[in-house]
Phi, psi and omega in degrees: 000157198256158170307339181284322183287328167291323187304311207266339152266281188358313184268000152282320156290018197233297212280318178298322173283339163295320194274319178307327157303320179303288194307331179281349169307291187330292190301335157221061097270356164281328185278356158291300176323316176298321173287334169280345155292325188288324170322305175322290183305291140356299195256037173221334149325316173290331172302318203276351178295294183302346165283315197290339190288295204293340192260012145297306166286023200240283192303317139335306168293331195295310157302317188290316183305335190269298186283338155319280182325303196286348181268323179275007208242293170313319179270342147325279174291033189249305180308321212296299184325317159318312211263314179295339170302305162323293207294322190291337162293330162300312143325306194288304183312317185284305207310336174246033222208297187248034161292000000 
């Protein structure tokens, strides 16, 4: 072989040890990457979890609260109905008062 012809494998093995290199880079930085999607996933399960939690404990407080209005909403009209009950017996009392 001519000197040029050694140089130049030389310089192929030097660029093939680059690239071997390279490539075992590569390879863990994709299985890092993979573990953090899967870490990623794991902790966006838990989220859909804790949402689904909270919006349960949403719609709960929402119903206790519809019926909170609605209980105070019944006794509201219980009074009103009273004191009209009242004023039409006052009315019927003047009215026959002044038969």
């Amino acid at each position: 072989m001519k000197g040029e012809d050694i140089q130049l494998v030389r310089l192929l093995e030097t660029r093939v040890r680059q690239l071997i290199l390279r490539n075992k880079e590569l390879m863990q930085q994709n299985a890092q990457l993979w573990q953090q999607v899967t870490e990623d996933d794991t902790r966006m399960q838990a989220l859909k979890e804790e949402n689904g939690k909270l919006q349960a404990q949403y719609a709960d407080l929402k119903t206790a609260r519809m019926l909170q209005l609605s209980d105070n909403d019944t006794r509201d009209a219980k009074q009103r109905m009273a004191k009209l009950v009242r004023d039409i017996d006052k009315c019927i009392a003047i009215l026959k008062a002044e038969r």
